[in-house]
DSSP file (Angstrom, degrees, kcal/mol; ACC not computed):
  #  RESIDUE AA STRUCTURE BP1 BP2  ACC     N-H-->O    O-->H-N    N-H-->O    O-->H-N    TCO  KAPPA ALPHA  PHI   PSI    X-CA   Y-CA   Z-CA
    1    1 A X              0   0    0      0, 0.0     2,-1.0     0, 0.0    27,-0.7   0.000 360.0 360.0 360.0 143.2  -89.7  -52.2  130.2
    2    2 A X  E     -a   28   0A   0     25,-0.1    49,-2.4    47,-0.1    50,-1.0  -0.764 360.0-176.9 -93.6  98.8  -90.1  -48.4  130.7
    3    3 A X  E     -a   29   0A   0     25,-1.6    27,-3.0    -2,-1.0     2,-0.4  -0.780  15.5-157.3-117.2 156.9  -88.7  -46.8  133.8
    4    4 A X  E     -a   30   0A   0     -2,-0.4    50,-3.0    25,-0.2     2,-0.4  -0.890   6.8-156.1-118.5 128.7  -89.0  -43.4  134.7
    5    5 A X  E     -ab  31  54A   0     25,-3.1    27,-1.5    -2,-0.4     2,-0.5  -0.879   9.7-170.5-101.1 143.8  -86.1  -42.0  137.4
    6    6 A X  E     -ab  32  55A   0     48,-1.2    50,-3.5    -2,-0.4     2,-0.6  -0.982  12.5-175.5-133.7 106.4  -87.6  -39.0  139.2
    7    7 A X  E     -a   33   0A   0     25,-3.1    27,-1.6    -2,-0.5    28,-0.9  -0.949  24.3-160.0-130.0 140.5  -84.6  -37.4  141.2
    8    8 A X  S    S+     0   0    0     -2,-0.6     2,-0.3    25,-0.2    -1,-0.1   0.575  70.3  44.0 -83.1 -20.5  -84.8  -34.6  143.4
    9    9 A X  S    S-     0   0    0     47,-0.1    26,-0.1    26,-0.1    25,-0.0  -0.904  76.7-115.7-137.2 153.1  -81.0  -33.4  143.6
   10   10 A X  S    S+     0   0    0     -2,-0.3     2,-0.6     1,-0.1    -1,-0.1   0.774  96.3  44.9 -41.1 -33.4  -78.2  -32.8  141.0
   11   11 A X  S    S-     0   0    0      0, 0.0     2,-0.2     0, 0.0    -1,-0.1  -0.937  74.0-152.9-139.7 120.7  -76.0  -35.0  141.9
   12   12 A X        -     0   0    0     -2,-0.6     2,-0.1     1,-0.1    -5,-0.0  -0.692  25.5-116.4 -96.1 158.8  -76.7  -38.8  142.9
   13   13 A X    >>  -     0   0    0     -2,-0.2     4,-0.9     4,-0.1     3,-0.8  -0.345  36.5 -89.2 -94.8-176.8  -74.8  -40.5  144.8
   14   14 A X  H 3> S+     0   0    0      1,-0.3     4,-1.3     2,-0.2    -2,-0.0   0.878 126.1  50.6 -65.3 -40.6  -72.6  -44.0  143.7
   15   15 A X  H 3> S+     0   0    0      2,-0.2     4,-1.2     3,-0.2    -1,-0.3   0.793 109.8  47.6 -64.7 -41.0  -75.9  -46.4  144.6
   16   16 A X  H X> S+     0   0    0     -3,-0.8     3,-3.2     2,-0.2     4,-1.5   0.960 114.5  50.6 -62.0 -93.3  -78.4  -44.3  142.6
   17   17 A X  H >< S+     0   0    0     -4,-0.9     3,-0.6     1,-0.3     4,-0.4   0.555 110.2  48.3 -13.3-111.5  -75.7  -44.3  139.5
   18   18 A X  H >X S+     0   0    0     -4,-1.3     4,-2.3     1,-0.3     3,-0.8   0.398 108.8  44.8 -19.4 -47.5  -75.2  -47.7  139.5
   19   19 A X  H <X S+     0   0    0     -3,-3.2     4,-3.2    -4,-1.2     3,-0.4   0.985 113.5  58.6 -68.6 -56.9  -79.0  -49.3  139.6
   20   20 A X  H << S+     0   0    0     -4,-1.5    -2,-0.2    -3,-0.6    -1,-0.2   0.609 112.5  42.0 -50.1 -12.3  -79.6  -46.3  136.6
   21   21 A X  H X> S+     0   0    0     -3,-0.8     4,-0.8    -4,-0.4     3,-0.7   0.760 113.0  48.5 -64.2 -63.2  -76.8  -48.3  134.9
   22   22 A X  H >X S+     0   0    0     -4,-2.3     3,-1.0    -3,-0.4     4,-0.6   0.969 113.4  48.0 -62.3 -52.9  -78.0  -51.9  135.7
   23   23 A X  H 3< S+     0   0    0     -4,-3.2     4,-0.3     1,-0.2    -1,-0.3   0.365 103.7  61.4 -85.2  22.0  -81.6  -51.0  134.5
   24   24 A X  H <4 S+     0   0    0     -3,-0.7    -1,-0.2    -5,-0.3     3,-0.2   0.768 100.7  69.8 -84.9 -29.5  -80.1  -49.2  130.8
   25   25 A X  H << S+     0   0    0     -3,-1.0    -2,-0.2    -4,-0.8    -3,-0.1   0.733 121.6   3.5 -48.1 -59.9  -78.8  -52.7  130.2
   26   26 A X  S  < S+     0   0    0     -4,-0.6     2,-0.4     1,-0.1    -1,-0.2   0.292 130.5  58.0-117.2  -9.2  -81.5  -54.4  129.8
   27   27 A X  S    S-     0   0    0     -4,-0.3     2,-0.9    -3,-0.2   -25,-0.1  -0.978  75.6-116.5-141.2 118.5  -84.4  -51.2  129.9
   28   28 A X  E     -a    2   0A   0    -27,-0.7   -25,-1.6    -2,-0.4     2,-0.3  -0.680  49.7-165.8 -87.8 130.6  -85.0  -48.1  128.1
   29   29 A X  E     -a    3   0A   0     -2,-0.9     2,-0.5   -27,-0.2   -25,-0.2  -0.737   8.8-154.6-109.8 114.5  -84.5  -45.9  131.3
   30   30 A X  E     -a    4   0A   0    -27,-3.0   -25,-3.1    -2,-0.3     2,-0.6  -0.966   2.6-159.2-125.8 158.5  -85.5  -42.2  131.6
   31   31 A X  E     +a    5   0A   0     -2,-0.5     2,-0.5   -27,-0.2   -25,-0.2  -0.788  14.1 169.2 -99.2 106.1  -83.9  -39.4  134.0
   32   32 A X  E     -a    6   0A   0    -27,-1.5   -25,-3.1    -2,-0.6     2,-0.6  -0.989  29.1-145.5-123.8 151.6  -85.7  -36.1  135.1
   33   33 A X  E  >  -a    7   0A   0     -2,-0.5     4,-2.2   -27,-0.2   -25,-0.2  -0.939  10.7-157.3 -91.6 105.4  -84.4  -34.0  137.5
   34   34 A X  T  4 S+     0   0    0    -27,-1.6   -26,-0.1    -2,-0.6    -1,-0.1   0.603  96.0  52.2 -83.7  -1.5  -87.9  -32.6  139.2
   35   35 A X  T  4 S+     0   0    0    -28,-0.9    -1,-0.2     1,-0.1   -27,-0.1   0.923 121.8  31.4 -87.9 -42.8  -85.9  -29.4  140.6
   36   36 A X  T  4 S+     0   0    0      2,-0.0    -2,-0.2     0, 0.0    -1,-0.1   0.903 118.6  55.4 -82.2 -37.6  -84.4  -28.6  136.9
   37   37 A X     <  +     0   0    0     -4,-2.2     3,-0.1     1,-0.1    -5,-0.0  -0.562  62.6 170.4 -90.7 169.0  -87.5  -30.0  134.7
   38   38 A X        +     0   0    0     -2,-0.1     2,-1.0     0, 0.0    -1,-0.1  -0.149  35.9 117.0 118.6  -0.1  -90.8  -28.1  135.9
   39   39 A X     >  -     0   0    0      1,-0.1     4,-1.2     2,-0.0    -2,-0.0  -0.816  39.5-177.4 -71.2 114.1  -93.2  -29.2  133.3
   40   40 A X  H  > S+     0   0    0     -2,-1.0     4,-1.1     1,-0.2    -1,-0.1   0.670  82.2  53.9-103.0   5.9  -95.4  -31.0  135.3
   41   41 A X  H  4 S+     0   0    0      2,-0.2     4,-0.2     3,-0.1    -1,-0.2   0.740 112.8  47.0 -86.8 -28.7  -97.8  -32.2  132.2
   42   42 A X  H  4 S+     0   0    0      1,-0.2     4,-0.6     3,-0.1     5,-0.3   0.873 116.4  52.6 -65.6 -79.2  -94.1  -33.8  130.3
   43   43 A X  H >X>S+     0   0    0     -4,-1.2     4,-3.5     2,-0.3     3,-1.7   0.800 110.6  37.5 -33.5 -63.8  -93.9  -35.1  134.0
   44   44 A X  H >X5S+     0   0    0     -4,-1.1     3,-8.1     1,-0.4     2,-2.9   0.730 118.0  54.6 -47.3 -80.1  -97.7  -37.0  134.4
   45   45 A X  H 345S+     0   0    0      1,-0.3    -1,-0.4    -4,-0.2    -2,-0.3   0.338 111.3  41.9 -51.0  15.0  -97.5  -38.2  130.8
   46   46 A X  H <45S+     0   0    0     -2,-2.9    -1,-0.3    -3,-1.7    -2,-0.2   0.455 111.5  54.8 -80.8 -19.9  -94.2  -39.8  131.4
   47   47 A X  H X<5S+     0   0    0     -3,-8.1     3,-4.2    -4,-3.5    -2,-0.2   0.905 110.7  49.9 -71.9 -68.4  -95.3  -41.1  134.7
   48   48 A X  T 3<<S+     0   0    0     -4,-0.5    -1,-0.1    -5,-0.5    -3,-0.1   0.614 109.4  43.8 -44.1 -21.6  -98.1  -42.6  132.8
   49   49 A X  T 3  S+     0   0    0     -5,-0.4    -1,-0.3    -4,-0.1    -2,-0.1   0.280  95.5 103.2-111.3  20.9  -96.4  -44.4  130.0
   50   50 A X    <   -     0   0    0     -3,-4.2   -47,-0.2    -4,-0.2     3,-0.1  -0.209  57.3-155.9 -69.1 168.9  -93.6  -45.8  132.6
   51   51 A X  S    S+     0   0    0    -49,-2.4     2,-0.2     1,-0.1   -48,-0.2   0.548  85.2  20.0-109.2 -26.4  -93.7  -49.3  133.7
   52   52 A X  S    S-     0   0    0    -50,-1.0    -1,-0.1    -5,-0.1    -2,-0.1  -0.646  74.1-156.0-144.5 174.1  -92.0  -48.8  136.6
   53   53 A X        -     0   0    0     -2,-0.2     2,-0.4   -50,-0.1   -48,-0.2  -0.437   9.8-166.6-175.1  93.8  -91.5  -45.5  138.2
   54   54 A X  E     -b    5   0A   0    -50,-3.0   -48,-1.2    -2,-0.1     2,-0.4  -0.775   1.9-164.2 -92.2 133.2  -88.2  -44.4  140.9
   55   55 A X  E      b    6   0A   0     -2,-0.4   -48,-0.2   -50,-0.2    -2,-0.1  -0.910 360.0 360.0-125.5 138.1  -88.0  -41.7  143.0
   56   56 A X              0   0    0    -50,-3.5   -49,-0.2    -2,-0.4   -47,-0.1   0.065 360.0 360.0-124.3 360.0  -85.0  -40.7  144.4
């Protein structure tokens, strides 16, 4: 399964870290930072070929 993390701040706190851990296990997992990253076409098309899709 494909999940896409969409986090709003630098720095996650221990609960964030941890699930992003549990789902690499088993899941290829990707991370954008929407304040650092600012392509918002990389952004749709990633939304779009996720399976899943967490905002933080």
């Amino acid at each position: 399964m494909k999940i896409l993390y969409i986090l709003r701040q630098k720095n996650t706190d221990d609960t964030v870290t941890k699930l992003i851990e549990e789902h690499k296990k088993t899941n290829q997992v990707t991370i954008i930072n929407i304040n650092e990253n600012k392509n918002y076409d990389e952004i749709v098309d990633l939304i779009r070929s996720s399976d899943k899709v967490i905002s933080w």
